[in-house]
FIDRENKE-334144 format. One record per atom (N, C-alpha, C): residue number from 1; x, y, z; residue in three letters; atom name. Coordinates in pm, whole numbers. Layout:
BEGIN
+-----+--------+--------+--------+-----+------+
|   n |     xx |     yy |     zz | res | atom |
+-----+--------+--------+--------+-----+------+
| NUM |      X |      Y |      Z | ala |   CA |
...
+-----+--------+--------+--------+-----+------+
***
This chain:
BEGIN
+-----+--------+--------+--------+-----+------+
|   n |     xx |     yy |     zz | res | atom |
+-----+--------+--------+--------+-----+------+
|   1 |    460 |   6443 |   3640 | unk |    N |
|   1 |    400 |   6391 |   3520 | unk |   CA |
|   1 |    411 |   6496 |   3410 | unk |    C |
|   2 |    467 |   6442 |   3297 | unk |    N |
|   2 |    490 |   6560 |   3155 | unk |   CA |
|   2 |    357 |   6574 |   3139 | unk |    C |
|   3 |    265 |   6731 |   3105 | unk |    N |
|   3 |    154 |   6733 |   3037 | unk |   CA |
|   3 |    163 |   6724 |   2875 | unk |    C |
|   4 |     85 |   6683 |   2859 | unk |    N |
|   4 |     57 |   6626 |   2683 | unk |   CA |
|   4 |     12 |   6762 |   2626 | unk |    C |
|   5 |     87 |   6775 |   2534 | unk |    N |
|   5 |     76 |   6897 |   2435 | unk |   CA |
|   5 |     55 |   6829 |   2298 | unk |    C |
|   6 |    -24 |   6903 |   2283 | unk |    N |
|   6 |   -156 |   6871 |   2140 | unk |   CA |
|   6 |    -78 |   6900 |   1988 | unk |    C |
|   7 |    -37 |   6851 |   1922 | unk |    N |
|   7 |     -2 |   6826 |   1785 | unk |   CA |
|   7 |    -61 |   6989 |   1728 | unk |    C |
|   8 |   -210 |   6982 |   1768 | unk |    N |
|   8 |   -233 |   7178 |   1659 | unk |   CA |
|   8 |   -169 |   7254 |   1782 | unk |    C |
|   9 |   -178 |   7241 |   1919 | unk |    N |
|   9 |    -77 |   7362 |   1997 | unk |   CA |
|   9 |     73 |   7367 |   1947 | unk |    C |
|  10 |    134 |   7269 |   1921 | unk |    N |
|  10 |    265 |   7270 |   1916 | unk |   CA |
|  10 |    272 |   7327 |   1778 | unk |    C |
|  11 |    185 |   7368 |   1665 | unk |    N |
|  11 |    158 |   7388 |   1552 | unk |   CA |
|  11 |    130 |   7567 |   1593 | unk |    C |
|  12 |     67 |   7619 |   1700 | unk |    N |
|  12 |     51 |   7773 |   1732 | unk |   CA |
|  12 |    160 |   7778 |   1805 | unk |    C |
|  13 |    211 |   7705 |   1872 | unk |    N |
|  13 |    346 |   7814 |   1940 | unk |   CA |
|  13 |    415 |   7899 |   1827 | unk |    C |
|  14 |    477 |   7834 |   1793 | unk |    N |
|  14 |    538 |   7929 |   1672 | unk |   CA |
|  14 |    506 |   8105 |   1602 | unk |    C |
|  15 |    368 |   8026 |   1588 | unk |    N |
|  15 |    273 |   8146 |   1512 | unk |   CA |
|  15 |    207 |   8207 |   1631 | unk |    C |
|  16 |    311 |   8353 |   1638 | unk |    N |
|  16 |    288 |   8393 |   1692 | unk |   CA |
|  16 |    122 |   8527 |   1697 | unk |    C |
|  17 |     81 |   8505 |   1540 | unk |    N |
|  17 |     -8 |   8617 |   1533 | unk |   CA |
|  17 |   -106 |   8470 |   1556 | unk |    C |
|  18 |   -110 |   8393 |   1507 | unk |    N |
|  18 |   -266 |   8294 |   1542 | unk |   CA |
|  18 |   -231 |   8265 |   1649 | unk |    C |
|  19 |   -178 |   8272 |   1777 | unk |    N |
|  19 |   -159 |   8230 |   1903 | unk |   CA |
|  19 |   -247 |   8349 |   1961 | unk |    C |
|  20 |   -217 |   8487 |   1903 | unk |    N |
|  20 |   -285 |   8585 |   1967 | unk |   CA |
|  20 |   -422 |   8588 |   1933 | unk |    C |
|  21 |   -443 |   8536 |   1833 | unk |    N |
|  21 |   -599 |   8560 |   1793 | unk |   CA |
|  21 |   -699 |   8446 |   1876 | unk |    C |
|  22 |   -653 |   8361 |   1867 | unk |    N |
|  22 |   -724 |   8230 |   1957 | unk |   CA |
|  22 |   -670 |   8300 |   2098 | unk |    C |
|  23 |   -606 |   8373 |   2101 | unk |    N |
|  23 |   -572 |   8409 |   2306 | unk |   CA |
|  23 |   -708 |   8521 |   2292 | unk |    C |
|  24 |   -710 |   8612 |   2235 | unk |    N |
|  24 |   -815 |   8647 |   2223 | unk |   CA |
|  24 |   -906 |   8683 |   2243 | unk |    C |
|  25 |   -981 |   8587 |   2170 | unk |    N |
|  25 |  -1145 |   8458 |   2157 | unk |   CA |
|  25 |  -1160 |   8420 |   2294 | unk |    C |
|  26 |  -1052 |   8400 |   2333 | unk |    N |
|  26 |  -1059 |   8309 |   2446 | unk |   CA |
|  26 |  -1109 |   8420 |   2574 | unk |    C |
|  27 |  -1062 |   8508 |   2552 | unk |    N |
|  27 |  -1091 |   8632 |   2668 | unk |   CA |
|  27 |  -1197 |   8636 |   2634 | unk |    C |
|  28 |  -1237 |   8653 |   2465 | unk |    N |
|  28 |  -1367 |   8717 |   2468 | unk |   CA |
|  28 |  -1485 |   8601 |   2551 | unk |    C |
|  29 |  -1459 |   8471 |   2521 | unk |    N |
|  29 |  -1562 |   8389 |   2512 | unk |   CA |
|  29 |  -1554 |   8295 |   2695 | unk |    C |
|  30 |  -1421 |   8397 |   2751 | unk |    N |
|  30 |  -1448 |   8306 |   2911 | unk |   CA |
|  30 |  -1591 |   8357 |   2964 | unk |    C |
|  31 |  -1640 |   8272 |   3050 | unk |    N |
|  31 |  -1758 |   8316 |   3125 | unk |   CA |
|  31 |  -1938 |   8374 |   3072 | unk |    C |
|  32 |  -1895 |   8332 |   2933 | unk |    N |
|  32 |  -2011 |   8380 |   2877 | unk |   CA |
|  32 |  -2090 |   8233 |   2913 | unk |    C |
|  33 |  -2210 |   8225 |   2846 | unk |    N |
|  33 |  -2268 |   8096 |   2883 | unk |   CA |
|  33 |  -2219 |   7984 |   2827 | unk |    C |
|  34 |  -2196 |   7867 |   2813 | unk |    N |
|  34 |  -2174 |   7762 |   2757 | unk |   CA |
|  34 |  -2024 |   7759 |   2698 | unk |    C |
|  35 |  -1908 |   7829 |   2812 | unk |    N |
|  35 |  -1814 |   7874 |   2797 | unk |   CA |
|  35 |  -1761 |   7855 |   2922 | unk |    C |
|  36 |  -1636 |   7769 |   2925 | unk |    N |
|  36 |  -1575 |   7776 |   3098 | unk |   CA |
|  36 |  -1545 |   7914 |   3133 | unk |    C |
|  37 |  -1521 |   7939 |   3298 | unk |    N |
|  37 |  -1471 |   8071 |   3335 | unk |   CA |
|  37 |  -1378 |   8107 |   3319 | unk |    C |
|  38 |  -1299 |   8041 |   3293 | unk |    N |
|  38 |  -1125 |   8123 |   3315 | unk |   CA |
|  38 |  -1075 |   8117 |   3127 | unk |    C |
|  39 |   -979 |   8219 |   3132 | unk |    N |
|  39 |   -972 |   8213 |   2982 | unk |   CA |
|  39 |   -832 |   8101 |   2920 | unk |    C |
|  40 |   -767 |   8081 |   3019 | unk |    N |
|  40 |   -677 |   7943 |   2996 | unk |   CA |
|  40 |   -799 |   7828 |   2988 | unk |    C |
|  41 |   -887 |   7755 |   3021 | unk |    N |
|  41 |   -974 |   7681 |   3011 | unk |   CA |
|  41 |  -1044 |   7673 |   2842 | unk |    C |
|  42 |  -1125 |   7840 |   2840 | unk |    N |
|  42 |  -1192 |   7848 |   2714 | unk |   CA |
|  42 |  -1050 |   7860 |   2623 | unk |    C |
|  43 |   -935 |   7856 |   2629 | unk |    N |
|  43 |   -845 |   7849 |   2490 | unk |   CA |
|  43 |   -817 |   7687 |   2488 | unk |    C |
|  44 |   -779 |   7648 |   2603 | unk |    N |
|  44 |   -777 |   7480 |   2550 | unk |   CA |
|  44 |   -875 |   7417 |   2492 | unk |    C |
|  45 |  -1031 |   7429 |   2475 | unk |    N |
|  45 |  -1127 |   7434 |   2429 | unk |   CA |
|  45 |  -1104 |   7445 |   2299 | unk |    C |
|  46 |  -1066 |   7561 |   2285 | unk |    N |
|  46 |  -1080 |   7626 |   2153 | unk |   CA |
|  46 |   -956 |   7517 |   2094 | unk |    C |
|  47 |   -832 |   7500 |   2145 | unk |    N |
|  47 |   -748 |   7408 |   2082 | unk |   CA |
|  47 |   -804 |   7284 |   2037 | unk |    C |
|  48 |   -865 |   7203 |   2148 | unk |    N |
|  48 |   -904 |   7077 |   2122 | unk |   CA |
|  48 |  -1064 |   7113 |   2045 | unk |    C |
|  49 |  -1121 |   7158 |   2014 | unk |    N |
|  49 |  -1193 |   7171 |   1898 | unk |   CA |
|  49 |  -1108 |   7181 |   1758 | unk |    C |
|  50 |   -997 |   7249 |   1756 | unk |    N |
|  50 |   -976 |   7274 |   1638 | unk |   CA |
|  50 |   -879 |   7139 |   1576 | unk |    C |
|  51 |   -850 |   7101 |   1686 | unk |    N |
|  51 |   -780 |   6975 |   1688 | unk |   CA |
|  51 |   -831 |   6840 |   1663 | unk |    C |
|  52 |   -963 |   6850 |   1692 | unk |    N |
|  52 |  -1074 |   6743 |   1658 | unk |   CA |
|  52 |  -1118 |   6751 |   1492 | unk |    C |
|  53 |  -1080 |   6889 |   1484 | unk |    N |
|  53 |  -1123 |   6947 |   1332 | unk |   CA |
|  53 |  -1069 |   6871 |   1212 | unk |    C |
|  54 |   -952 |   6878 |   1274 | unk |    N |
|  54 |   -830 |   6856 |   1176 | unk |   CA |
|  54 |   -839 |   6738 |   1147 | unk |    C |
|  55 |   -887 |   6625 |   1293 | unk |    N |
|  55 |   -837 |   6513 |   1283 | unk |   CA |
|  55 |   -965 |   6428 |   1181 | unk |    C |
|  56 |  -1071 |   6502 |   1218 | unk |    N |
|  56 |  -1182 |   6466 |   1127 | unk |   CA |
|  56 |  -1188 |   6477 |    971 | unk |    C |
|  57 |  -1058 |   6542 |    904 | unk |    N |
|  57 |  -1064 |   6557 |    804 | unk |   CA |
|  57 |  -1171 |   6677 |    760 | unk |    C |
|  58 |  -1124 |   6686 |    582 | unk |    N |
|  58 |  -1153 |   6765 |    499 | unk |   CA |
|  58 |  -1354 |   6763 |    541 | unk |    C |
|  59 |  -1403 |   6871 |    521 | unk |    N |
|  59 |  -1553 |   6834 |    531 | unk |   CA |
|  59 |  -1595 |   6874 |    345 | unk |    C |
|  60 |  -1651 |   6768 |    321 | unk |    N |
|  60 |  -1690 |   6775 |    156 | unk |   CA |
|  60 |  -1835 |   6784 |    147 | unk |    C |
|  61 |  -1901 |   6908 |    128 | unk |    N |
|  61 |  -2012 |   6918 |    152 | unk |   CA |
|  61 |  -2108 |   6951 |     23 | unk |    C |
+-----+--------+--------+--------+-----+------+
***
């Protein structure tokens, strides 16, 4: 089965310095509380949040 790759991941491959910064976060933020354990887990997280972000549009506050 092909895994589904996310429209903002396919948007960080490239970029290679924001790939490192969200890789990261992701170290920093595995295993803390309210944070999965492994740091491949907390970066897909972090993708599909930012990906939800996007899709939600501009926030006009």
């Amino acid at each position: 089965m092909a895994q589904h790759i996310s429209t903002v991941q396919n948007l960080f491959q490239p970029e290679i310095y924001l790939e490192a910064i969200l890789r990261q976060q992701a170290q920093q933020l595995a295993g803390r509380p309210g944070w999965p354990s492994t740091v491949a887990a907390v970066y897909q997280c972090l993708l599909d949040q930012i990906e939800a972000d996007v899709l939600a549009g501009p926030c006009l506050h």
